[in-house]
N, C-alpha and C positions, 0 to 999 in steps of 0.2 A: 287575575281571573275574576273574583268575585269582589265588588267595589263597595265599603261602604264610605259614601262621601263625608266630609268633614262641614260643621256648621257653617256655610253660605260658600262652601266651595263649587266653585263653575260645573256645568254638566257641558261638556262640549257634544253631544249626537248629531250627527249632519241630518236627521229626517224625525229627532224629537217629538213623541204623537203626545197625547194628553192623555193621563190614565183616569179612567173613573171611581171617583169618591169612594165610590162603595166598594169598590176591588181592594182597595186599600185599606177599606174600614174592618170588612170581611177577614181578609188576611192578617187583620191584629186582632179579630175576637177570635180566629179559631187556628191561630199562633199557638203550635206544641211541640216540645223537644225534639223531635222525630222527623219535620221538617222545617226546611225553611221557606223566605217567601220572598219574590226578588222585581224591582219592577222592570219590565224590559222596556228600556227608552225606543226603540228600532219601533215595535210594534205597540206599544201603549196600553202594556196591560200587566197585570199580577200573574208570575208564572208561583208556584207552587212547587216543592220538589223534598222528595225522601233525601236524607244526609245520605244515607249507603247507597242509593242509588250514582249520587252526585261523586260519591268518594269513589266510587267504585271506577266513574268512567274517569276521575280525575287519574288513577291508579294504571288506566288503559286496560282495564278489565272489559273485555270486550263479551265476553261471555258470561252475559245479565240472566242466562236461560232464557225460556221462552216467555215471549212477549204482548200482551194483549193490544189491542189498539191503542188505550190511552196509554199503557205502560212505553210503548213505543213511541208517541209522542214527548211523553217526558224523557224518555232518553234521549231523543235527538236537542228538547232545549238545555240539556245536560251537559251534550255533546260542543253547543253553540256556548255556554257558558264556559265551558273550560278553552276554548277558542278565542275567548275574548280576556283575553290575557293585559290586555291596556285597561280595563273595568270599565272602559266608558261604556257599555250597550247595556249590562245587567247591576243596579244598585240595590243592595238590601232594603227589604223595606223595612219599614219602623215593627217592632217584636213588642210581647206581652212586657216585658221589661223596662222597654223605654216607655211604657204609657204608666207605669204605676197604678195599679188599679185600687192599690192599698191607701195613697194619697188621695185617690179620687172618692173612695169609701170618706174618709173624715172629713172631706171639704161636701158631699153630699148631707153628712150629721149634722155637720155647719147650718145646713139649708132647712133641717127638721124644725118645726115652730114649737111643737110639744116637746117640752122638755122633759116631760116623764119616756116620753119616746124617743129623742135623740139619747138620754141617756143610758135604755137599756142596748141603744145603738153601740154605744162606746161601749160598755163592756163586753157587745159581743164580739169587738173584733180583735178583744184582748187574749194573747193566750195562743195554743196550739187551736188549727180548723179556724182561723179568723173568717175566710171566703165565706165557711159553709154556717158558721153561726151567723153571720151576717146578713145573710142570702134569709136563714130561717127566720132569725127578729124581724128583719123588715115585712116578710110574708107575715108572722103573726100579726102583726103591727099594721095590718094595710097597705104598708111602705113599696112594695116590691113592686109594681108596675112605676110609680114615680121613680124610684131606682133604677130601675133600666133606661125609662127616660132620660134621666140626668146623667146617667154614664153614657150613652148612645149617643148625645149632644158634646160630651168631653170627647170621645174615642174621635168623632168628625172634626171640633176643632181641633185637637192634638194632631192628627193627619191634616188636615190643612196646615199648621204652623209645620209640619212636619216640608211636608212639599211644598212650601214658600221659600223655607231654609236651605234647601237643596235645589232650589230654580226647578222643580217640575210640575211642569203645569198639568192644571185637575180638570175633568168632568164635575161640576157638580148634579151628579143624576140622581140625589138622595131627597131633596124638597121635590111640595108638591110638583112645582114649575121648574123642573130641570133645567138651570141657564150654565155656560161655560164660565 
């Protein structure tokens, strides 16, 4: 049903579309327990989807209650994903998990030139709350728009090595001059 491919293993899709950079980027910054996030090779894009939704039609629970427009949509790609039982059409896409953000935090410290500054970096991320002390030092500190910067540039190249690894080809519609 649900595919997640192995490092540089083939995507065979006979109509392969290209997804866009940012569908991909988007779907790893706002990556949470509650759903997942999958790319449809068929149609070339990030579907999104609730686990209990997914579980539910996986279960043949056909009776989701009623249904709003977009909740109906999502059911039907629900429906198309438990369908696709061979995993070629729907691939997980890359999670909060596989980008490490905690990695990317100390290799950004790395990058601080003041050293009185990268080092109240380091010990904010020591310890229980690392995200949120970190998030706070760097705001005291001036740091935090640069931070977003250099994690926004990691999260695009990590989804590009991401989609090179797994042969799916990108949009890049995220610079100024969007080229394929």
């Amino acid at each position: 049903m649900r595919s997640s491919l192995a490092l540089g293993q083939s995507v065979e899709w006979r109509s392969m579309k290209p997804v866009k950079l940012s569908d991909l980027v988007d779907a790893l910054d706002f990556d949470f327990d509650e759903q997942g996030s999958w790319v449809d090779l068929e149609k070339g894009c990030v579907v999104c989807l609730s686990h209990s939704l997914l579980s539910a039609v996986e279960e043949g629970d056909e009776d989701v209650g009623s249904l709003g427009e977009w909740e109906s949509e999502e059911l039907e790609i629900a429906k198309a994903m438990v369908a696709d039982s061979e995993g070629g059409r729907f691939v997980d896409a890359p999670g909060k998990f596989d980008f490490h953000e905690y990695r990317h935090m100390e290799r950004f410290i790395g990058t601080v030139e003041n050293s009185a500054a990268a080092e109240q970096l380091w010990q904010a991320i020591k310890g229980k709350r690392a995200f949120r002390h970190f998030k706070d030092t760097a705001g005291r500190l001036g740091l935090l728009e640069q931070w977003y910067q250099y994690r926004d540039s990691a999260m695009k190249d990590f989804v590009r090595d991401w989609a090179e690894a797994h042969q799916i080809p990108l949009i890049n519609d995220t610079s100024a001059n969007p080229q394929p």
